[in-house]
C-alpha positions as CSV (number, residue, x, y, z in Angstrom):
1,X,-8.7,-1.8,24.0
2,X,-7.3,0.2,27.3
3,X,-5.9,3.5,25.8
4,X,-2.7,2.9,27.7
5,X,-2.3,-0.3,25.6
6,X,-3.3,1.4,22.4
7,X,-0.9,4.1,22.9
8,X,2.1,2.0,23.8
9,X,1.3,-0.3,20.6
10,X,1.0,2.8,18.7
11,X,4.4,4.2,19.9
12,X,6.0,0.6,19.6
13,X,5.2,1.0,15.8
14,X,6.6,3.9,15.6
15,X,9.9,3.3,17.4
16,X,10.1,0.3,15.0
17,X,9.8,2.5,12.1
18,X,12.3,5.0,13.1
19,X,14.9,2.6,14.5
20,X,15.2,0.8,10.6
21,X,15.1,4.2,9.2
22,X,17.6,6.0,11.5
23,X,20.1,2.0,11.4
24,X,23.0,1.8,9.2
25,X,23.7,-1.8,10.9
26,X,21.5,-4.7,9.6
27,X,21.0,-5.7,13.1
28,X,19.3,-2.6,14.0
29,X,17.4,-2.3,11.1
30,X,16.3,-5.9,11.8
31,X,15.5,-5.4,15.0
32,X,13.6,-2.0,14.4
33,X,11.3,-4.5,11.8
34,X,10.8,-7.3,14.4
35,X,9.2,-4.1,16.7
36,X,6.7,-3.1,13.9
37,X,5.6,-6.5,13.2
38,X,5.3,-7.2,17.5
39,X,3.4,-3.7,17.9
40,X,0.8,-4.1,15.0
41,X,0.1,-7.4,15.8
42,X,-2.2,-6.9,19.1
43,X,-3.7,-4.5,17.1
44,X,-4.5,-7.1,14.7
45,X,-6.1,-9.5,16.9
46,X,-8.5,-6.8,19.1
47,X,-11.2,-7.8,17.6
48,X,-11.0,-11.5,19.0
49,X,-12.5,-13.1,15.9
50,X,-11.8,-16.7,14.7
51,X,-11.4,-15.0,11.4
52,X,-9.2,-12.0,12.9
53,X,-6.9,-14.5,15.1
54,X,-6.7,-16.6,11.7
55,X,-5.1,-13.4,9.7
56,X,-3.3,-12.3,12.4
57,X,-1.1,-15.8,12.9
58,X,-0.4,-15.8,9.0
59,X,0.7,-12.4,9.3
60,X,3.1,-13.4,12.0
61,X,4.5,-16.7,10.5
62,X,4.8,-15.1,7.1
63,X,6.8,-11.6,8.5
64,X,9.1,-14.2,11.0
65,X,10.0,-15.9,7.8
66,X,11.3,-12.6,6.1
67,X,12.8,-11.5,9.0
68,X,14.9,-14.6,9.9
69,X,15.8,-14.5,6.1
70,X,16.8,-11.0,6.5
71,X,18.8,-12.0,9.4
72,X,20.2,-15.1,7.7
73,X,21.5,-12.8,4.6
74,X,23.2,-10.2,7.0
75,X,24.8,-12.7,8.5
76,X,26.2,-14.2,5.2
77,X,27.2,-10.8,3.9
78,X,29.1,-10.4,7.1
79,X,30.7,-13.7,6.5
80,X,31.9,-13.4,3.0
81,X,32.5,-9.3,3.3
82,X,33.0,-8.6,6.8
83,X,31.0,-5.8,6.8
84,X,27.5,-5.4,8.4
85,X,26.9,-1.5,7.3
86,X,23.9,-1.7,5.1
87,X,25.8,0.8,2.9
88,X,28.3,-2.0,1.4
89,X,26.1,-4.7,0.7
90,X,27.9,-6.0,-2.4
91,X,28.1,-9.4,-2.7
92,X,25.2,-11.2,-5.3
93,X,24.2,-14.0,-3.0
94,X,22.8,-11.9,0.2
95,X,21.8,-9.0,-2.0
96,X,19.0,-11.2,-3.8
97,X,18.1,-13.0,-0.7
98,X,17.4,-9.9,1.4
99,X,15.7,-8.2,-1.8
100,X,13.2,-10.8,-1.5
101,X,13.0,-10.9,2.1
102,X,11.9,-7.3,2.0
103,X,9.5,-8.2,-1.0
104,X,8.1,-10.7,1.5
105,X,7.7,-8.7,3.8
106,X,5.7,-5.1,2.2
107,X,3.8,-8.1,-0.1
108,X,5.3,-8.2,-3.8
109,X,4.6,-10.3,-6.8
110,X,5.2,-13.4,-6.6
111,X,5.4,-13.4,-3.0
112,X,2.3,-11.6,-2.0
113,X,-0.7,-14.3,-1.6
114,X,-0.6,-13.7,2.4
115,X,-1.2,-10.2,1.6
116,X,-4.6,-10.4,0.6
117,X,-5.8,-13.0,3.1
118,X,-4.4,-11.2,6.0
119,X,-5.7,-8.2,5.0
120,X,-9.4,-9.7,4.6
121,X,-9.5,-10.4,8.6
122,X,-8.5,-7.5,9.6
123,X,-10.8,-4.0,10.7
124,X,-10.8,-1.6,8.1
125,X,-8.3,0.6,10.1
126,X,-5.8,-1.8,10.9
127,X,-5.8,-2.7,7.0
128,X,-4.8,0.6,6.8
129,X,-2.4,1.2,8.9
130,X,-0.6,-2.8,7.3
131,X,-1.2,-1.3,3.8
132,X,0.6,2.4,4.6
133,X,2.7,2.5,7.9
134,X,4.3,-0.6,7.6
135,X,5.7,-0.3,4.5
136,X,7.9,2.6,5.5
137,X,10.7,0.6,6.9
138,X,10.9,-2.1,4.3
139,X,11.1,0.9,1.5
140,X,14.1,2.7,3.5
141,X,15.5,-0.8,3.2
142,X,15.7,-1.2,-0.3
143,X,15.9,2.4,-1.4
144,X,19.9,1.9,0.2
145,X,20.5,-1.7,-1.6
146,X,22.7,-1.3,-4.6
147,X,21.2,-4.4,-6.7
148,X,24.0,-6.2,-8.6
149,X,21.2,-7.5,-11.4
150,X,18.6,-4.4,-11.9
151,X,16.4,-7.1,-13.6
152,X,14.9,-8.4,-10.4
153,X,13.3,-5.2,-9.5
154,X,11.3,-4.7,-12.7
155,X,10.5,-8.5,-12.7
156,X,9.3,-7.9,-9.0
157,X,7.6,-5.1,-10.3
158,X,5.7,-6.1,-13.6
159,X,5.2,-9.5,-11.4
160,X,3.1,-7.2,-9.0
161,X,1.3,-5.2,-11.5
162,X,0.3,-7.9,-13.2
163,X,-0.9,-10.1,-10.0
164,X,-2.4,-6.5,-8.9
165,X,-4.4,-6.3,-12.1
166,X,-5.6,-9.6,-12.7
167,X,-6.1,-10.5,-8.6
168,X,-9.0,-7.5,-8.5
169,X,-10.5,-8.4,-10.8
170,X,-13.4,-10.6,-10.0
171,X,-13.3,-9.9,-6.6
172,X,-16.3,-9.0,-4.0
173,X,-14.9,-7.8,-1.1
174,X,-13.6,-4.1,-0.7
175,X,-10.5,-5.5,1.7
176,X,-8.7,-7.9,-1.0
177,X,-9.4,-4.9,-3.9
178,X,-7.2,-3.2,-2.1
179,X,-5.2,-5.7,-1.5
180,X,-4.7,-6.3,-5.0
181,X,-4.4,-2.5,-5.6
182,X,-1.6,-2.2,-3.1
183,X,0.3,-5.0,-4.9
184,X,0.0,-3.0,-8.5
185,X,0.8,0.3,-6.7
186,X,4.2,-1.3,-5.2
187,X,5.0,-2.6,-8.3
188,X,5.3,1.2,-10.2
189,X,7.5,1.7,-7.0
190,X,9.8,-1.2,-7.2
191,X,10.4,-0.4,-11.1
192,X,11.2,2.7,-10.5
193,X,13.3,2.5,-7.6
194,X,16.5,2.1,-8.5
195,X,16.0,4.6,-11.2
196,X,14.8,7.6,-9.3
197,X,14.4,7.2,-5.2
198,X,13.1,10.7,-5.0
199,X,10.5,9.7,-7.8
200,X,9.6,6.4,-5.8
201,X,9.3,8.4,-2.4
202,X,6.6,10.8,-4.2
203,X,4.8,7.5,-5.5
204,X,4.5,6.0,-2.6
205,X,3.3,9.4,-0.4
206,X,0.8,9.8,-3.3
207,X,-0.6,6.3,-2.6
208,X,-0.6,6.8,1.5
209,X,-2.8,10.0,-0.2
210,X,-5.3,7.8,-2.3
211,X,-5.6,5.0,0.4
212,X,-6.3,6.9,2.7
213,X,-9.2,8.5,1.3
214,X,-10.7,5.0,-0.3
215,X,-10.6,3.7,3.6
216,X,-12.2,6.5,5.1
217,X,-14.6,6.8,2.3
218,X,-15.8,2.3,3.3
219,X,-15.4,3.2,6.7
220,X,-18.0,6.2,6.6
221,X,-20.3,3.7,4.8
222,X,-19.6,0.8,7.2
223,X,-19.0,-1.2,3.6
224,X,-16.7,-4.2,3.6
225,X,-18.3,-5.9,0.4
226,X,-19.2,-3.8,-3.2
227,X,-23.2,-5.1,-2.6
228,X,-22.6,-2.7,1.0
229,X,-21.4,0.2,-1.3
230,X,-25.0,0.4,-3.0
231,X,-26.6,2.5,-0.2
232,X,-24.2,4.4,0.3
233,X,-26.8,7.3,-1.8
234,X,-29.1,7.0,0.7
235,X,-26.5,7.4,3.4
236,X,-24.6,9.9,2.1
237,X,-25.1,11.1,-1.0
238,X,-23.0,14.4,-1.1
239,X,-19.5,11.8,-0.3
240,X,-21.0,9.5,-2.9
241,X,-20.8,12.0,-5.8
242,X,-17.0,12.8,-4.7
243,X,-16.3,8.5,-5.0
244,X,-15.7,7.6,-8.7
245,X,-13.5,11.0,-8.5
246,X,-11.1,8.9,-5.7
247,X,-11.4,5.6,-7.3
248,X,-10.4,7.0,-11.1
249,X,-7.6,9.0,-9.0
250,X,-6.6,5.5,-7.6
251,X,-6.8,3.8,-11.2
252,X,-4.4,6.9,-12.6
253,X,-6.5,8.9,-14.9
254,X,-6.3,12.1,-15.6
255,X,-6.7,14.5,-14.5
256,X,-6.7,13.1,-11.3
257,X,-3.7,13.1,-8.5
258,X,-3.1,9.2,-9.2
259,X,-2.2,10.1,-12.7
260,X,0.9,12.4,-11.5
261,X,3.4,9.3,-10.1
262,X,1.9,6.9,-13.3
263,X,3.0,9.6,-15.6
264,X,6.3,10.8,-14.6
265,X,7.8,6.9,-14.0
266,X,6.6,6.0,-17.6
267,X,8.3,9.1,-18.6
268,X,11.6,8.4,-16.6
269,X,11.4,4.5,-18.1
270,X,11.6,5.7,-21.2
271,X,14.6,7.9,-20.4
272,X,16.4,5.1,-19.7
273,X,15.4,3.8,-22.6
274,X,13.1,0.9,-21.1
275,X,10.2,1.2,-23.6
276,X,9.0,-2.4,-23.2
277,X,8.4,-1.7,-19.5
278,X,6.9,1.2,-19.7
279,X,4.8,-0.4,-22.1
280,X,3.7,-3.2,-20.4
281,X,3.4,-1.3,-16.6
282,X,1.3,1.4,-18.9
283,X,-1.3,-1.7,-20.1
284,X,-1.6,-3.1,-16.9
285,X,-2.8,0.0,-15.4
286,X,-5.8,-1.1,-17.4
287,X,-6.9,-4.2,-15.2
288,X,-6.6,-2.0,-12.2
289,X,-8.8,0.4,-13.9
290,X,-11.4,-1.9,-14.3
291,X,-12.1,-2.9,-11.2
292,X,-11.6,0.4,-9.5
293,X,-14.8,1.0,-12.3
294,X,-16.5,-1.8,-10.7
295,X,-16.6,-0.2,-7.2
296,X,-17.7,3.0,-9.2
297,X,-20.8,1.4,-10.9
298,X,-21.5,-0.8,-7.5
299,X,-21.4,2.7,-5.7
300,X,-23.2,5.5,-7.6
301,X,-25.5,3.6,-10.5
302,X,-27.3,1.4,-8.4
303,X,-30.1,2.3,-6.2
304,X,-31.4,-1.0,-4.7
305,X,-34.8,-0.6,-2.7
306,X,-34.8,1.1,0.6
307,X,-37.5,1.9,3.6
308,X,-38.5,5.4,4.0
309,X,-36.2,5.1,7.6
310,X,-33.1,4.4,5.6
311,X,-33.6,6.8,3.0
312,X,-33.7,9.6,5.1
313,X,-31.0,9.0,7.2
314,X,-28.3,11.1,5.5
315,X,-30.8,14.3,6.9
316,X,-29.6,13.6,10.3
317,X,-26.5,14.9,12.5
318,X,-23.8,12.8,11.6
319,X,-21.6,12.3,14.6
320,X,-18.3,11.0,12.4
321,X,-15.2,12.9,12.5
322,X,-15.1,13.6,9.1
323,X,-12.1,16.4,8.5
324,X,-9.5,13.9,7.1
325,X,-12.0,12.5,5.1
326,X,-12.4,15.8,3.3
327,X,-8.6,16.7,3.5
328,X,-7.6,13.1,1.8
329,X,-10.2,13.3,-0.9
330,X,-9.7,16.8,-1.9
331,X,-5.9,16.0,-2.3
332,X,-6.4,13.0,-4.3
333,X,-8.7,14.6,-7.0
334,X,-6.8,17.9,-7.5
335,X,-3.4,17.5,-7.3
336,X,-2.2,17.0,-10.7
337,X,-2.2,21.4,-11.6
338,X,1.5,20.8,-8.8
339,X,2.8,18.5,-10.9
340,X,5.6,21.1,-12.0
341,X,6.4,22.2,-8.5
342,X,6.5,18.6,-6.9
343,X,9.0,18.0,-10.4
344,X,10.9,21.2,-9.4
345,X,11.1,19.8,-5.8
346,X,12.0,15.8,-6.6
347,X,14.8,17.4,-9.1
348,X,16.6,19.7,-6.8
């Protein structure tokens, strides 16, 4: 793609971004969304593949339907309260319908199956950027909506751990785990949400952390399937030892960085005395686990049979940039010893 084009695409996303984060009209913050989703998608369709054009049209159908829901819901709020300040969004009827307009659009239980189809078609870095950047504006969205029944977000939320677990778990392909993966990962957010924003902001900078570092660790090995992920040793066998270190931190072990957000949201649950949910977001964490074990296994306990040509190619000069590869991975294994500082800082 011409630079020019890249850069302007690239600046249109963020203009988008900052326009529904700087709005306190829905209009603007409408309109700032309708930019992201026009900027990302030529990036989506670069590529020129039946199976890329195929993603990228879902994409667009599926974010024009939240969007003109969205719009829809202002309007009606507007009607019945004659107010269009995002601030005083208190009638029942648009609250619900733009909460699950913006659960549309960022991909929430039980409105998330485009998420893992779209995200299958796409290059590994544009999967990125749809998994992290664009979920920015939706969050600012909803961290500002007073919900009238605070039962729909932890619905929305066990919804998407669940379908996040279970989705993962007998899949193949490295794009729909973490697909599946971002859909558990929202769903801690969502819970927690209206509970503790500052908590919710730390969760989802932790995940931009995590993903980050899984992407660039598939995109060093050229891997889109788990059977790709198998030669990684004989590719790179220093980054492969460093692997089941990122993919436990994803999974939330200790004492990994992934562990920090899992631990304090169960602990703030259970301050507001919402034991069952904590309970039941705590189990779940388990069928993530397991898959994020499969990629493990697939990655550094099989050695399937190579030529002496392959073997030897992690001796030669690499010419990948590979600084925030080491930057994300050594901030997702050993963040955890801050967790009192980044407490200190969410609580002040």
């Amino acid at each position: 793609m011409n630079p020019y084009i890249l850069t302007t695409l690239f600046f249109g996303l963020g203009l988008g971004t900052t326009i529904t984060l700087a709005s306190s009209h829905w209009l603007l913050a409408w309109m700032g969304l309708e930019l992201n989703t026009l900027a990302i998608i030529p990036l989506m369709a670069q590529r020129h593949h039946p199976r890329a054009v195929e993603a990228t049209t879902k994409y667009f159908l599926v974010q024009a339907a939240a969007a003109a829901t969205l719009l829809f819901a202002s309007i009606t709020n507007a009607w019945l309260t004659g107010q269009w300040e995002i601030q005083q969004l208190s009638h029942p009827l648009p609250t619900t319908m733009i909460t699950l307009a913006l659960a549309l659009k960022i991909g929430l239980a039980p409105l998330h199956a485009w998420l893992p189809e779209v995200l299958q078609g796409l290059d590994l870095t544009v999967g990125f950027i749809l998994l992290t950047w664009q979920k920015l504006a939706p969050f600012a969205l909803l961290l500002q909506i007073q919900p009238t029944n605070p039962n729909m977000f932890i619905f929305l939320g066990l919804a998407s751990t669940l379908v996040g677990g279970w989705g993962g778990l007998n899949q193949t392909q490295l794009r729909k785990i973490l697909a599946y993966s971002s859909i558990a990962h929202l769903g801690w957010m969502i819970i927690i949400i209206q509970y503790s924003p500052s908590l919710m902001f730390l969760t989802l900078l932790l995940y931009f952390i995590m993903t980050a570092s899984a992407f660039l660790i598939f995109k060093a090995n050229n891997a889109t399937n788990i059977n790709m992920l198998a030669t990684s040793w004989a590719n790179n066998p220093t980054l492969t030892a460093f692997v089941p270190l990122v993919l436990l931190s994803l999974g939330g072990l200790p004492p990994f960085t992934g562990f920090m957000p899992k631990w304090l949201i169960l602990q703030e649950l259970t301050k507001q005395e919402l034991t069952t949910t904590a309970t039941m977001l705590a189990l779940t964490a388990l069928l993530s686990l397991y898959f994020y074990l499969r990629l493990t296994y697939a990655m550094t306990l099989t050695a399937p049979p190579n030529n002496i040509t392959r073997t030897t190619s992690w001796r030669l000069f690499s010419t990948q940039y590979t600084l925030p590869l080491a930057i994300m991975t050594t901030l997702t294994i050993c963040l955890l010893p801050l967790t009192p500082t980044t407490i200190a800082l969410i609580t002040s």
